[in-house]
N, C-alpha and C positions, 0 to 999 in steps of 0.2 A: 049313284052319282054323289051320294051325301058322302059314302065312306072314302069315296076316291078325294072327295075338298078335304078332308080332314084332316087324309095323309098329307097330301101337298102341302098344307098350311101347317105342318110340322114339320114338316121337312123343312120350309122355308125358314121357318122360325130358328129351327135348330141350326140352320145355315147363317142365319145372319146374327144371331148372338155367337157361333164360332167365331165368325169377321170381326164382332164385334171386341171381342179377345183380342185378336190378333192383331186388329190395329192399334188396341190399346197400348200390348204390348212394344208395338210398331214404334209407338208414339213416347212411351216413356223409355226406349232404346235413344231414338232419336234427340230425345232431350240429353240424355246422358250423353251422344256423344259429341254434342252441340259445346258442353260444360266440357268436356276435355278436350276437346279441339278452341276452346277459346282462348284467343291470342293474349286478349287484356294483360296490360302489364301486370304481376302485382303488386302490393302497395310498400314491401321493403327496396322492391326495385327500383318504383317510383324515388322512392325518399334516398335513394344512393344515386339515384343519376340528379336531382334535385339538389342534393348535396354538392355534387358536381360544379352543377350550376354557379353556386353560390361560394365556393371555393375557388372557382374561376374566374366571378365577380370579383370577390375582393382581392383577389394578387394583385389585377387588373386596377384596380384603386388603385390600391397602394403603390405602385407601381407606378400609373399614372402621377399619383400625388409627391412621391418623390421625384418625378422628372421636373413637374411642375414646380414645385417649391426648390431645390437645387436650382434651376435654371434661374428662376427668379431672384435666388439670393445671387448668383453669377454676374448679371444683368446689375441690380443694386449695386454691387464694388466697381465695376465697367461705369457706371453713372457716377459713383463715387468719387472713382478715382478723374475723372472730368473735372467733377466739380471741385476738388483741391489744386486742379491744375487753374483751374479758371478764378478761383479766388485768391489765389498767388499773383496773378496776371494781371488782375482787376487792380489788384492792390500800384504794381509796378506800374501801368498807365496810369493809373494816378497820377502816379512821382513822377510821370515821364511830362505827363501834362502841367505840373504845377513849374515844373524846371524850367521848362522852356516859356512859360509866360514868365516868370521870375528873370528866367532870363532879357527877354525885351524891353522888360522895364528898365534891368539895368544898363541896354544897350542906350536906351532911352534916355536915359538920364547921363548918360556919356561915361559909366565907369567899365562896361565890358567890350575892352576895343580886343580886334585878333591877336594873337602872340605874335611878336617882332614885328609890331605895328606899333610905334610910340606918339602917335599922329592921327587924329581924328576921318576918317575916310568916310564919306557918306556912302561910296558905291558898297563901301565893305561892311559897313552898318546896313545897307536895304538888303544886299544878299545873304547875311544873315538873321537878319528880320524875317524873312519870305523862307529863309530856311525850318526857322523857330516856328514859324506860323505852319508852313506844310508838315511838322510833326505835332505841330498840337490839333489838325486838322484831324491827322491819320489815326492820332491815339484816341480823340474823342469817339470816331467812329468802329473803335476797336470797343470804346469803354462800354458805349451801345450793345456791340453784338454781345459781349462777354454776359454784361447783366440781364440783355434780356436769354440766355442760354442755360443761366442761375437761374432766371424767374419761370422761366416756364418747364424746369426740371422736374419731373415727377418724381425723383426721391424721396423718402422719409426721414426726415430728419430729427434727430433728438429734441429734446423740449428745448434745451437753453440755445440751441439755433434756430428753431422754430419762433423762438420769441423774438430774435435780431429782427426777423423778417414780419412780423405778426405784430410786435409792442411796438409804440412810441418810443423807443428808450436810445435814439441817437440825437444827440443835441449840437443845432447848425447854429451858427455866431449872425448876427448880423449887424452894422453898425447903427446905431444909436443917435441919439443927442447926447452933442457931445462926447466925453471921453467913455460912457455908459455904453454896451455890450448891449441886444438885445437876445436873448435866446428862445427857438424854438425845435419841439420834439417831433421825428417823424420815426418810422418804421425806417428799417435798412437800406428798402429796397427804395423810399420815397427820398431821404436824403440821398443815394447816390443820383436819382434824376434829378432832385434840386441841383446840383453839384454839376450834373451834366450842361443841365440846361443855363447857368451860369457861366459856364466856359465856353457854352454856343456864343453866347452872347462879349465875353470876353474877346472871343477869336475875329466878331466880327466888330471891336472896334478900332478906331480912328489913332493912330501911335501915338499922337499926343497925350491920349487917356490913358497911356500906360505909364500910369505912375503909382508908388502908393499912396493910398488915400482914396483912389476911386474905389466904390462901391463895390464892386463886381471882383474887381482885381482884389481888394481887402478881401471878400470871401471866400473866393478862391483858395487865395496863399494861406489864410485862416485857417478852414475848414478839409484841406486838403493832411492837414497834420494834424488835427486836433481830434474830437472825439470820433468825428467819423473814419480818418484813418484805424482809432484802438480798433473801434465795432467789426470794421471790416476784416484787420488781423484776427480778431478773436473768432470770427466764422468761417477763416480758413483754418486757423487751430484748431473747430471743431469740427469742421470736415476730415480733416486727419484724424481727430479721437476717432467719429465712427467707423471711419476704416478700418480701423484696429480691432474696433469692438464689432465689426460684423463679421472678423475672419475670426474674431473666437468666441462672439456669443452663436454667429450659425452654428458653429459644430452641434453647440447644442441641442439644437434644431436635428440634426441628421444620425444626432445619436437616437434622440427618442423616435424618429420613423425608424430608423434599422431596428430598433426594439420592438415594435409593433410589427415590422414586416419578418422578422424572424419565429415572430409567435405567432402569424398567420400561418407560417409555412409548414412549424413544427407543430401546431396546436393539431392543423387540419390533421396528423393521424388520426389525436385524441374523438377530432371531431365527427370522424370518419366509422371508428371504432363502431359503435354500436350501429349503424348503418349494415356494414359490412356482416356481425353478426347476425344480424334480423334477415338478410339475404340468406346466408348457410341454413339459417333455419329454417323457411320456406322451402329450400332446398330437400331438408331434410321431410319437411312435410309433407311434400309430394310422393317421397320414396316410400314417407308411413303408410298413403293409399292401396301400396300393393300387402301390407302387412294386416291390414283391415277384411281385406278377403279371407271366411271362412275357412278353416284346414278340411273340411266334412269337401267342400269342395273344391280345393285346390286337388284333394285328393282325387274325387269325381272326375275332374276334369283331366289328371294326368291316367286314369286308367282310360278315360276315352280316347284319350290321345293313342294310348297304346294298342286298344282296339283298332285308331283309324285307322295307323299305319298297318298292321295287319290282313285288316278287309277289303273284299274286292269296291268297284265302283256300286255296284248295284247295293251292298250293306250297308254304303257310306248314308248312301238315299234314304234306306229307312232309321237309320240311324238318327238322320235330321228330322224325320217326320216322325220319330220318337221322338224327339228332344223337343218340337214342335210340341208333342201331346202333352209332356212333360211342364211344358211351362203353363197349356192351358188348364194345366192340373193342381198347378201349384203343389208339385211334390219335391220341387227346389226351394221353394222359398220357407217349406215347414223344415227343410234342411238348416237353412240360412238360419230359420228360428232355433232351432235348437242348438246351432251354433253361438247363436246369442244368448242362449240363457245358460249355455255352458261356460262363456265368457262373463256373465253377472254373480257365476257361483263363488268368485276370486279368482280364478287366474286373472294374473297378472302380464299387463299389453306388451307383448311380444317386440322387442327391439333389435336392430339390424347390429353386426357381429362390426366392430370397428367404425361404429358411429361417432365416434369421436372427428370431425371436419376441423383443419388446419389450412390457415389463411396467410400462414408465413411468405408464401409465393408472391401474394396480392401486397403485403406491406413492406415486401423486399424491394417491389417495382415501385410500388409507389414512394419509397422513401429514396429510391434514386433520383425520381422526378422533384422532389422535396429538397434534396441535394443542388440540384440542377438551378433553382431557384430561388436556395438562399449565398451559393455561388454567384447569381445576377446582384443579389443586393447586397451581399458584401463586397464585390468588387467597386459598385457603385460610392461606396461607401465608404472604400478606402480610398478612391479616387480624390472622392469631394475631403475627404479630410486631408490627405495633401495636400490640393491645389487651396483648402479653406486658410491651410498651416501657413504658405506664404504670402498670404496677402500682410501680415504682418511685416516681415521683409521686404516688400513691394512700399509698404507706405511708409517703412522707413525710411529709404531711400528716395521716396517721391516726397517727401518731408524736406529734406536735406536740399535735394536738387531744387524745388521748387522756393524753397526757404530762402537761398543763395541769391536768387535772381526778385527776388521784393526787396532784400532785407540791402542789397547792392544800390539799387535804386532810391530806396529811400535816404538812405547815407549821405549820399552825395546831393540830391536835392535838399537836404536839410543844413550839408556843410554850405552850398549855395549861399541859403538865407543867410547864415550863419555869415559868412565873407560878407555878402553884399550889403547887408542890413544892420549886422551887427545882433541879431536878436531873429527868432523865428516871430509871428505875431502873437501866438500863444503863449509865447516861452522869453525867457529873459537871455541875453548871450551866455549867463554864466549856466542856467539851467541847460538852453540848446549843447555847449559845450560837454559840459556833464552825460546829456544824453548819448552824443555821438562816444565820448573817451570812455567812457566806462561801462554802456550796455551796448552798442550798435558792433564798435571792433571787436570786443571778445565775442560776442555771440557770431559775426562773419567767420573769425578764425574758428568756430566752431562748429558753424554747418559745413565750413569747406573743408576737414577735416572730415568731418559724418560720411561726404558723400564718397569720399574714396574706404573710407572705413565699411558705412554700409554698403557700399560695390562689391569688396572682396569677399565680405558676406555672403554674397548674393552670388556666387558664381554660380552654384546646383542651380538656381533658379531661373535662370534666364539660358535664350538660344545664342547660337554663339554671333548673331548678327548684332544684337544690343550690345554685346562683349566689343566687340570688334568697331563699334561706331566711339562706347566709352572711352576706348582705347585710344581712337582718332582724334574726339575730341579731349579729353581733357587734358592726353600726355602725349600728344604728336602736334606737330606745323598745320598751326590753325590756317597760313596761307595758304596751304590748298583747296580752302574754301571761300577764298575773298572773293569772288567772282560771284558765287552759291550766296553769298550771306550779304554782296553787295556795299562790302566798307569802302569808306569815303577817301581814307589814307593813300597818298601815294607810296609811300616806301613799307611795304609791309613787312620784311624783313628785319627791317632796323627799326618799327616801333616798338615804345617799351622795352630801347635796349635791349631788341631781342628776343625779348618775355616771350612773345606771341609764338617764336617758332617752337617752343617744348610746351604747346600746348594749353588750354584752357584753366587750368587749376591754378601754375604759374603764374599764368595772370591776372585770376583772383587775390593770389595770396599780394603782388606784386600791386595791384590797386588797394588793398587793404594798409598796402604797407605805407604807401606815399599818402594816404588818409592821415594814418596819425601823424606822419611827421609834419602834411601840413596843421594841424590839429598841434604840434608841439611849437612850431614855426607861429601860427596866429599866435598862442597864447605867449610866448617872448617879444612876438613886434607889436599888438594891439594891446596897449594899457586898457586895465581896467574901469574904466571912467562912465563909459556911455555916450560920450562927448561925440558923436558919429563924424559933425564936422571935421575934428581937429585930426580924424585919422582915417580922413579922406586919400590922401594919396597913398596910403599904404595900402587903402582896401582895392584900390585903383591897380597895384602892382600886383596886389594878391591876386587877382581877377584876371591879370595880363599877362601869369606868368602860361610859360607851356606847358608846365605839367597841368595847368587846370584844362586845356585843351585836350591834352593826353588824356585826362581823367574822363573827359566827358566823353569822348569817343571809345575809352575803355566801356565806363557801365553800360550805353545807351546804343552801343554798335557791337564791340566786341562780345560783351558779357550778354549783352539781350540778346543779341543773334544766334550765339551759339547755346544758352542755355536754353531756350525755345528748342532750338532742332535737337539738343539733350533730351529735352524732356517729352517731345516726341516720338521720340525716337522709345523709349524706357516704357511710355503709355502703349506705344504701337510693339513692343514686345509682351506684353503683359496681352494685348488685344487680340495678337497673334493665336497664345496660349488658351487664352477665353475660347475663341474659336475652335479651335483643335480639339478644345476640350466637349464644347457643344456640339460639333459635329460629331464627335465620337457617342456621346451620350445618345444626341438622337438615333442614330445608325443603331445602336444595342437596344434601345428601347424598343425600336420599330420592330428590330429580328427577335426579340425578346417576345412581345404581344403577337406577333406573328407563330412562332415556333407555338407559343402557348396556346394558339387555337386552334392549330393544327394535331397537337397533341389530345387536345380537349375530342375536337370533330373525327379525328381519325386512331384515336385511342380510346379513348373513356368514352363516347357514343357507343359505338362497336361493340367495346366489353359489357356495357351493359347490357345492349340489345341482344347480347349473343347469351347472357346470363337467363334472359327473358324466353329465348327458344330454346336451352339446354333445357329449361322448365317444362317448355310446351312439348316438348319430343318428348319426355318421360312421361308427363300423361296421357298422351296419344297411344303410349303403349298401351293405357287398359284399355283399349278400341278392341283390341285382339280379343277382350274375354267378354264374354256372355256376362249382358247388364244382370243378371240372376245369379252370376257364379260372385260377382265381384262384393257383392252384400254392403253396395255405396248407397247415398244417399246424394240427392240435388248440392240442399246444405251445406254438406261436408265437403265438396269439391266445389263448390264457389268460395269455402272460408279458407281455399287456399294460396 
């Protein structure tokens, strides 16, 4: 019995330290092929699809940030070009409003009777009173909208208009004791509501008090020409500088993003570069795994091969339960050693026959897509620098047109004073004179010359509707809009001698022209004295003739009606273009950011992740070989 346990219990023994071989071997099979069956990315992968990432991001910027800043400089000249329209306007209500109370007083005081009226008419005196009164009504609440549309404008404005509105620096008159002045400083924006809120109160007094020397009416007629009219022209002047300087200091602006988004576009090769090699090279380092295997048994292995195929089923069996004994013998692994120490005597590590890897393919596709993208921002780029090119042209022309219709207005309410008074309140008759003969007419004759000058300029630039409207108004028969514009006149054919049927210019040049000669006319019949009395009836005749009738429904009907729908017309073409141009932008941007992350998701995701299994397929292949014949290490295949 004793000898019988002894056997058993070695036999047993011998049985499970065989097992215990076996699984050993089981187990480090297993781990091995756990490590080449692992998906994990690796870590040059990582950093090229990472790369990816981050190339993707910033196109995406920059991209972004050019639409954004483009649009926004767009937006700015569209607000711009508003506000030279609205400070031209501002200006001309003004003039409109000081007229017509100027006027009342003189109706008042009995020197402004109708033309061919030599005979004091009271009905014809209240219905133009109530006429006078319903345009200083409608201008004041025009003067409202206008300034509060300037105030609440989010433009940026350069310092020296910044300061119109922001400094004390407009100085309003007010009367004194005695023949003393008193003056006080307000901001821009605060003298045109003092100004407003004085001709509220002007409008609603009692006719009697329309005289000079009332309070209200003195500051009005004062303050309406004096500093606060300079201030006011000088921050339309300066609205027109920055239009000018936003259509060409932007450029500047869009050259240095196009410079940045070209070196995003063209760097990323540079940045791509070593990415792209550190891939090939892992690449390559996978394929070293199978160079790493032993020759003692690559050899082994292909004369077994040759054996399998030769041998029946039943050889193949002991074959394996050789190869079994074989490994619990460790008569491979003293192989695998001596292959090692044949490899430490110097030879030199075996490399593959045309290892040299060429990524030409990879930088040829990608520099099409590189192409493709800096094609987006250079068309962008030459877009904005056209449409930047003629806002120059634009505010030339919106200079001239908008110049014509203040500069008309103030003329003629300044010659007013001038007849009625003898003297403006600021100005002396021989100064007011001086002002109208020698800067007001040459500079009219000069923006109405600009505006057909910078029109023909302008033809590239505009659609042919603005063309065709210019065309209507300033050199075709303005009566076919008397109905549209709402003039007072019956005979519109035969006013101004006609003037009116060739057109709006004509009859600039045509009111400009009867300015001077009554301007030549005053200064022959009105001696120079100051004596107001003694040339009373002459100022009476001046005031009674029809061309001053003429004249006033020229500036304040014809020339204000039709330069307005001018000048909207010129703004609504320009707005047209804005549009078209912002629609188109968006529409590219959107297919732009679109296309790009479809290229990204269904291009460069893919190629990488397909770089990541070309990887994993190759080392799947040493699954096929006996973890004994391959002479790996844990190690060396995770530091792949």
């Amino acid at each position: 019995f004793f000898f019988f346990f002894f056997f058993f219990f070695k036999q047993k023994t011998a049985y499970e330290i065989s097992a215990c071989l076996v699984g050993s071997e089981m187990c480090i099979r297993d781990s091995f092929n756990a490590a080449l069956n692992e998906k994990s990315m690796p870590s040059s992968i990582k950093r090229l699809k990472l790369s990816g990432y981050v190339i993707i991001l910033v196109i995406i910027a920059l991209a972004s940030t050019e639409f954004g800043v483009i649009l926004a400089q767009f937006n700015d000249i569209k607000e711009n070009i508003n506000m030279v329209k609205y400070s031209r306007e501002r200006i001309a209500v003004q003039m409109k409003m000081a007229f017509y109370i100027n006027k009342i007083v003189l109706i008042v005081k009995g020197e402004n009777i109708h033309p061919n009226m030599h005979i004091k008419n009271e009905d014809l005196r209240n219905s133009n009173i109530a006429t006078a009164q319903g345009y200083i009504a409608e201008s004041l609440n025009r003067y409202y909208e206008i300034q509060n549309l300037i105030s609440l404008s989010k433009l940026s404005l350069s310092k020296d208009n910044k300061n119109l509105y922001s400094d004390k620096c407009v100085t309003l008159y007010y009367k004194g004791s005695g023949t003393e002045n008193i003056t006080k400083s307000y901001t821009l924006t605060e003298a045109i509501q003092q100004l407003a809120s004085e001709v509220f109160t002007v409008h609603s007094l009692p006719l009697g008090l329309y005289v000079l020397g009332n309070d209200d009416i003195d500051f009005v007629l004062h303050n309406s020409f004096a500093d606060l009219y300079t201030k006011m022209a000088h921050s339309a002047d300066l609205f027109i500088k920055e239009l000018k300087d936003r259509g060409d200091k932007k450029k500047i602006s869009i050259y240095i993003l196009y410079a940045f988004e070209l070196a995003a576009c063209f760097g990323s090769i540079i940045f791509l570069f070593p990415m792209v090699s550190s891939v090939s090279q892992t690449r390559l380092s996978v394929l070293s795994l199978f160079l790493d295997i032993p020759q003692n048994n690559v050899r082994l292995l292909e004369k077994k091969a040759e054996k399998f195929v030769s041998k029946s089923n039943e050889e193949v069996v002991d074959d394996i339960l050789s190869h079994e004994g074989d490994i619990l013998t460790g008569s491979l692994t003293l192989n695998a050693n001596a292959e090692i120490e044949s490899s430490r005597t110097g030879r030199h590590k075996r490399k593959f026959k045309n290892n040299n890897t060429s990524n030409a393919m990879f930088y040829l596709q990608y520099g099409f897509a590189v192409l493709i993208m800096a094609g987006y921002f250079s068309f962008n780029f030459a877009t904005a620098y056209v449409f930047l090119g003629r806002i120059a042209k634009y505010g030339r022309e919106l200079d001239a047109t908008t110049g014509i219709h203040a500069e008309t207005t103030n003329s003629y309410a300044v010659y007013q004073e001038l007849v009625g008074h003898r003297m403006l309140l600021m100005m002396t008759e021989n100064e007011a004179f001086q002002y109208l003969a020698k800067d007001k007419i040459p500079l009219m004759y000069t923006t109405a010359s600009e505006i057909q000058n910078s029109h023909n300029d302008n033809q590239g630039s505009f659609k042919e509707d603005y063309k065709d409207t210019f065309i209507e108004i300033m050199r075709d028969d303005l009566c076919r809009y008397k109905t549209h514009f709402g003039f007072t006149f019956i005979s519109c054919d035969g006013f101004l001698d006609g003037t009116i049927v060739e057109g709006l210019h004509p009859v600039i040049i045509n009111y400009i022209e009867k300015l001077r000669e009554k301007l030549t006319a005053y200064r022959a019949y009105m001696p120079d004295t100051g004596d107001t009395s003694a040339n009373e009836e002459i100022t009476e005749k001046f005031l009674t003739l029809k061309d001053m009738s003429d004249m006033e429904l020229t500036v304040f009907e014809v020339i204000d009606f039709s330069i307005k729908y001018l000048i909207d017309a010129l703004i609504e073409s320009y707005t047209s273009q804005y549009d078209g141009e912002v629609t188109k932008r968006i529409i590219l941007f959107v297919c732009f950011i679109i296309l790009l992350l479809i290229a990204f998701l269904a291009i460069w995701t893919p190629f990488t992740n397909w770089l990541n299994e070309e990887i994993w397929n190759t080392k799947t292949m040493l699954t096929l070989i006996p973890v004994s014949y391959t002479h790996l290490t844990l190690p060396t295949i995770y530091s792949v």
